[in-house]
N, C-alpha and C positions, 0 to 999 in steps of 0.2 A: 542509690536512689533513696530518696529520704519518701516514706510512703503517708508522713504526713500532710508531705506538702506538693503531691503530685500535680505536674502541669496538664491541662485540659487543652492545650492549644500547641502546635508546633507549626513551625516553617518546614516545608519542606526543599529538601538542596535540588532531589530530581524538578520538583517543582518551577527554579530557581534555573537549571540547567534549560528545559524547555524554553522558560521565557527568556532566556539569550538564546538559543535557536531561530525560536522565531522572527526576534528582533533583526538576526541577521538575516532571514530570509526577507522580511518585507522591504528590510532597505536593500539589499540585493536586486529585489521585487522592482522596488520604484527605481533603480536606477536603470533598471532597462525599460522602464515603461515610459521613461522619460527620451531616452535614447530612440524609442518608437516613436514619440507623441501623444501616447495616451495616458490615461491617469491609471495611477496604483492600486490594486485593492488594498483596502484600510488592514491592520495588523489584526488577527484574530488572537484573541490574550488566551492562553490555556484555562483548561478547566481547573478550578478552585479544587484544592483534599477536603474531603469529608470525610472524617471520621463517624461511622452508624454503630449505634447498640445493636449489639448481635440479637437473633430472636429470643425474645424470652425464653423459648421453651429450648433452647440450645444451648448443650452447653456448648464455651468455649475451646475451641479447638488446641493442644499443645501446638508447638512456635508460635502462637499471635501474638503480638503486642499486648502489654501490659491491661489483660481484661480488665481494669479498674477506668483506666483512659477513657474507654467507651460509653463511662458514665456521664455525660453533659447535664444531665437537669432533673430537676425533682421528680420520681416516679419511675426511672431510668431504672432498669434491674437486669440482670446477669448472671447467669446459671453457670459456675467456675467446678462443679464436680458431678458425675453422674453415677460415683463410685462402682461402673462395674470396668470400664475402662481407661476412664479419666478424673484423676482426684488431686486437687490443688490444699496443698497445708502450709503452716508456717508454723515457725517458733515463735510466744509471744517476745516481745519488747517494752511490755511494758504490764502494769499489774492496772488491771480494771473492770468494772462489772460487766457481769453478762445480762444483758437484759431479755426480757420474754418476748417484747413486738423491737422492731428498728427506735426506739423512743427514748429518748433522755428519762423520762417521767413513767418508763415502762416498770414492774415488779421487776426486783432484783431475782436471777436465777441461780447466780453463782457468782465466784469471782476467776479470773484469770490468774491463775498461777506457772511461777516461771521454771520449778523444777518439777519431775515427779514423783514419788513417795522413796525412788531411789537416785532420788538426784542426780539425775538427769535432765536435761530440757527439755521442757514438757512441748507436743506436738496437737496442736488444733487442725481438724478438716475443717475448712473453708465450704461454703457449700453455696451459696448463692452470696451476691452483693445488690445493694439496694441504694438509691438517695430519698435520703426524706424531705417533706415540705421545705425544711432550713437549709438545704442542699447539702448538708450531710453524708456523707458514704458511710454506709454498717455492711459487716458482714456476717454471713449465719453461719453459724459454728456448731460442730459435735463437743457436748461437751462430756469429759472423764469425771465422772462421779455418780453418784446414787440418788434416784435410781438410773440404770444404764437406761440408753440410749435417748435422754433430750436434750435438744438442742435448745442455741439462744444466741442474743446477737451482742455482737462489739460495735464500736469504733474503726473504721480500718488502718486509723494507725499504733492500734493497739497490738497488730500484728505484726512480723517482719515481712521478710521476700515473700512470696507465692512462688510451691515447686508444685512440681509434676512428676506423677506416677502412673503408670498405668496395668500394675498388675491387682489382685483379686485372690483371697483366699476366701472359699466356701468350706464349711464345716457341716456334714451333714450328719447328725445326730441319731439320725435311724441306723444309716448302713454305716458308721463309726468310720469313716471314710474324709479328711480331709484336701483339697485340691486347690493349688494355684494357677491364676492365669494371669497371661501377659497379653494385654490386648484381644483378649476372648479366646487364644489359645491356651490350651492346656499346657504347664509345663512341670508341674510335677503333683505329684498323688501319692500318701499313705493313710494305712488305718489307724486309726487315734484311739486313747482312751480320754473318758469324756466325764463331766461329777455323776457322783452316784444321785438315787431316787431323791435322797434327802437335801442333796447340798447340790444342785445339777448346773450342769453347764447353760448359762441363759442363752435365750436367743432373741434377735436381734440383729442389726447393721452397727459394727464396731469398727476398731482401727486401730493400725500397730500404733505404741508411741515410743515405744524403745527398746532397744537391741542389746541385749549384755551375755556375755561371758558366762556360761555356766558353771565353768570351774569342774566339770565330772559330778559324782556325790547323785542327787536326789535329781535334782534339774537338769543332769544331763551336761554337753558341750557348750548350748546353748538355749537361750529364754528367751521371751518374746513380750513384753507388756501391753494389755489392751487395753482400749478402754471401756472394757465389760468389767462389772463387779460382781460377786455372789458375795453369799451372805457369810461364806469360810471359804476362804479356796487356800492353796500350797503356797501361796504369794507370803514372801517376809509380810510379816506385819498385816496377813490377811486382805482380803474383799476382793485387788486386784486379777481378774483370769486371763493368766498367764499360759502362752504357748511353748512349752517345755523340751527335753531328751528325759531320761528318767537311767534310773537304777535297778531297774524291775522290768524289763521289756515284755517277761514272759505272761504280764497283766493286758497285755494289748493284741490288739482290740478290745476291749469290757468300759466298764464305768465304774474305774475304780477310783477316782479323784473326789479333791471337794471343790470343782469346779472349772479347774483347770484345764486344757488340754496337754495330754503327755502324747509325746513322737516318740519312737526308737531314735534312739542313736544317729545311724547313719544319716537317716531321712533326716533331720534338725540341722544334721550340718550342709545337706544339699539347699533344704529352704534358707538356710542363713547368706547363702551362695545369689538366691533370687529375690526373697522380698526384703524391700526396703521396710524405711518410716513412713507411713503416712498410710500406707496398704491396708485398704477397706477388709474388713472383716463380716462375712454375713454367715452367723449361725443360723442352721435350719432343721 
């Protein structure tokens, strides 16, 4: 599907199958009312598809139809993530601004970039879609950069496909305590360590954007890239707070990092097992 040039209108086949039912049925119909003497009732034509914008305040449900479809007309808007259970991302496709309001003429907030600091392809949450006056489609986006957690809008075909996840990791910064869910089930839980006083782990609503290899060493099996920044953290080349394994398990639970969170071991290879890309991050 090419998402710049989505169709707003379709035929439908079931549509198409009813109205040759019917068809058979009235002339069916009239040939016995003729064989009676009486007149036929006229053909009743099936009901027309409507495609309706889901509620605003709802989001879209995973299997629908292409949430973006349901856009028909200026003011048209659609709620595609509620990050505690359902969150829609892509890869971009293409390099372009982020703007503040849905607007051509809006302030610049960022730009869309297509790998990320470890080149990789970099992952946007999707979070509502919108049509402007011009009929335009925009979509609101998390964006990866400083300072964490604001958002801003694209183009929507600045984006690729729209996926679906539905799991959740909470980070709770009191009781050092990390937890994933899947569809508001708990499915797995350990104690973290979390930045220290000076360099601390921020909080906020964040999201994974990419999954690599840790190699053993400092980082553990496996890493986790968010899109939270501090001001130092363990990330190559700093800012990025990365979800880690470590080299030092016996620091955990404390607040030994510069911002990062560290897992033991074991635990990193079980969440590497459960959460994907796109998976909402809420530090608390």
């Amino acid at each position: 599907m090419n998402p710049g040039s989505r169709a707003r209108s379709f035929v439908s086949l079931a549509g198409r199958a009813t109205l040759g039912t019917t068809l058979a049925l009235a002339l069916a119909g009239a040939s016995t009312a003729r064989a009676q003497g009486t007149a036929a009732p006229p053909p009743v034509a099936p009901a027309a598809a409507v495609t309706q914008a889901p509620a605003p305040d709802a989001v879209v449900p995973p299997g629908a139809p292409d949430p973006l479809e349901s856009l028909l007309k200026p003011g048209d808007r659609v709620l595609l993530s509620d990050e505690l259970s359902i969150t829609r991302w892509a890869h971009p496709q293409d390099i372009g601004r982020i703007r503040a309001t849905p607007s051509t003429s809006a302030p610049t907030v960022g730009r869309i970039r297509l790998l990320t600091e470890d080149a990789v392809a970099e992952v946007y949450v999707a979070l509502e879609a919108r049509v402007d006056a011009a009929g335009r489609t925009w979509l609101r986006i998390r964006v990866p950069k400083r300072p964490s957690g604001i958002t801003g809008w694209v183009r929507d075909e600045t984006l690729g496909e729209l996926r679906v996840v539905r799991t959740r990791l909470v980070i709770d910064r009191r009781s050092l305590r990390a937890s994933l869910y899947n569809q508001n089930t708990k499915v797995w839980t350990a104690r973290v360590g979390i930045g220290k006083s000076g360099t601390p782990t921020p909080r906020g609503v964040f999201y994974i954007r990419e999954r690599l290899r840790g190699g053993g060493g400092v980082y553990g099996p496996w890493a986790f890239g968010t899109s939270a920044y501090s001001a130092l953290s363990d990330w190559p080349g700093g800012g990025v707070v990365g979800i880690h394994g470590t080299n030092q398990p016996g620091l955990i639970p404390g607040r030994p990092s510069h911002g990062c969170i560290r897992v033991r071991n074991d635990k990193i290879r079980q969440l590497a097992r459960l959460m994907p890309n796109g998976t909402p991050v809420h530090i608390i």
